[in-house]
C-alpha positions as CSV (number, residue, x, y, z in Angstrom):
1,X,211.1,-248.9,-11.8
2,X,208.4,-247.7,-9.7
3,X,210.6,-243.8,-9.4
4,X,210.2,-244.4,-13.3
5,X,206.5,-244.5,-13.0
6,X,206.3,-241.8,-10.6
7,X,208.6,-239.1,-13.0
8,X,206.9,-240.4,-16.1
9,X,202.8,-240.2,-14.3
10,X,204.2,-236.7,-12.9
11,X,205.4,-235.5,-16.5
12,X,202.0,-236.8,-17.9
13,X,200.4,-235.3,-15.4
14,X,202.1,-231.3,-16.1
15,X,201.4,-232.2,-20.2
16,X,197.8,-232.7,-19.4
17,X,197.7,-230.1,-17.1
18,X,199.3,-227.8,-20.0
19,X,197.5,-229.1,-22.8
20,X,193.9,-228.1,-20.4
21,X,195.4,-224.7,-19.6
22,X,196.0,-224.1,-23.7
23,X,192.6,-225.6,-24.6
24,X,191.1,-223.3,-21.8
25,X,193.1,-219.9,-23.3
26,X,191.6,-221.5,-27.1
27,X,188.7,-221.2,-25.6
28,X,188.4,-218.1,-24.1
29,X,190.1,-216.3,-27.2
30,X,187.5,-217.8,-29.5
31,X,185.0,-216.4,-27.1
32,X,186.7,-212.8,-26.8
33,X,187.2,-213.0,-30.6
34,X,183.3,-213.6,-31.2
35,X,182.1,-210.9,-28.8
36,X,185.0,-208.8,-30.7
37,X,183.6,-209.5,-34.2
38,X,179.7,-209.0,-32.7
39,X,180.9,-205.4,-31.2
40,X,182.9,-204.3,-34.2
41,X,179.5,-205.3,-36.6
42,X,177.5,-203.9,-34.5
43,X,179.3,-200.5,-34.7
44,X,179.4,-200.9,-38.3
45,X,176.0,-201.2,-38.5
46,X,175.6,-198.1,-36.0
47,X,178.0,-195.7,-38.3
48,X,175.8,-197.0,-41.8
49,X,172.7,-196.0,-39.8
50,X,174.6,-192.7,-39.0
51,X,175.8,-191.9,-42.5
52,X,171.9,-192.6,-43.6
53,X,170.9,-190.2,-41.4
54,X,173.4,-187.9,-42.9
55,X,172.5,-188.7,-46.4
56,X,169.4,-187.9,-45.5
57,X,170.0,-184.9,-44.7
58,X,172.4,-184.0,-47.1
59,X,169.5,-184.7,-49.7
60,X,167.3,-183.2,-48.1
61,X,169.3,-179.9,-47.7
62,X,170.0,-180.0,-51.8
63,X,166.7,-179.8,-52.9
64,X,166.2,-176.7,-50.5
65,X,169.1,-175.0,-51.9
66,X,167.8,-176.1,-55.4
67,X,164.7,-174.3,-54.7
68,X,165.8,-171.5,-53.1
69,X,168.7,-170.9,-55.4
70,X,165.5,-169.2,-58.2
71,X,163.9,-167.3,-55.3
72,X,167.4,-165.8,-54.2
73,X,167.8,-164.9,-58.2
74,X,164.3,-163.6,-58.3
75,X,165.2,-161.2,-55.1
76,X,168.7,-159.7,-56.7
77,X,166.9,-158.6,-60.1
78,X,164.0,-157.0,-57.9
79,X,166.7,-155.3,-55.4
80,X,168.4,-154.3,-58.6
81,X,165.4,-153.2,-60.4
82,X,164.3,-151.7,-56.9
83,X,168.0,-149.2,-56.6
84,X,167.6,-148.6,-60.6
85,X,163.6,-147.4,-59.8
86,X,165.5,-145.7,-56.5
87,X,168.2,-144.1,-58.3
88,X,165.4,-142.4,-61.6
89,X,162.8,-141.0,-58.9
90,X,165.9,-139.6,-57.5
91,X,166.9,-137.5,-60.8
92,X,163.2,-137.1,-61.6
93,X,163.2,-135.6,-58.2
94,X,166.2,-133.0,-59.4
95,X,164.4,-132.1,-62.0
96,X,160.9,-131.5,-60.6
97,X,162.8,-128.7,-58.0
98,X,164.6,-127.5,-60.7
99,X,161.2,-127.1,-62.8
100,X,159.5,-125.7,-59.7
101,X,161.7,-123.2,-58.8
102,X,162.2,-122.0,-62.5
103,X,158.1,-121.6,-62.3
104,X,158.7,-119.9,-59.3
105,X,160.9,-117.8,-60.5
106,X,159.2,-117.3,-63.5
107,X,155.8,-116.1,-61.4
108,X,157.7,-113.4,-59.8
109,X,158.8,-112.2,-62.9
110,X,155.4,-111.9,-63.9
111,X,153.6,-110.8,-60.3
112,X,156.6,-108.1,-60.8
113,X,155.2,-106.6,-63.9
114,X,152.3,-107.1,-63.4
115,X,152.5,-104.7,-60.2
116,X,155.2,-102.1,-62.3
117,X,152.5,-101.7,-65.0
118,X,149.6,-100.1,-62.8
């Protein structure tokens, strides 16, 4: 009877020794699962700080381009208005040599009479 005490105290014993070992591996998961959950909202929170920023900037850059957007409008019909200016000095031009060298011609014309008639 007494080796039946002995087997059945040493099987209690390796239960209780496996039952502490589980409760300790319990344990330490629920701790390694709370540290887990902490990091992976603390991240969250870092990336919804990050897309803020972003946002930000995002918003930020759209009302630039909305006001640039006239400005830039503004700036083509002047450039056009500019080559169209550009482009009617330029004929204006054409037409002044042409006028000037028909005058010139012209005063020849007349110096040379002028100088056959005496």
């Amino acid at each position: 009877m007494a080796d039946e005490v002995d087997g059945l105290s040493f099987q209690l014993g390796g239960i209780k020794a496996s039952l502490e070992m589980i409760l300790k591996t319990l344990s330490e998961d629920r701790e390694a699962s709370a540290r887990y959950r902490t990091d992976i909202r603390k991240e969250i929170s870092d990336t919804k700080i990050s897309i803020d920023k972003v946002e930000r900037d995002v918003l930020v850059a759209k009302n630039d381009i909305a006001d640039i957007k006239p400005k830039v409008a503004a700036m083509e019909q002047s450039r056009q208005q500019s080559v169209g200016v550009s482009n009617f000095i330029f004929v204006v031009g054409k037409f002044a040599h042409l006028v000037s060298a028909m005058f010139g011609g012209l005063l020849a014309i007349v110096v040379e009479r002028w100088l056959n008639a005496k």
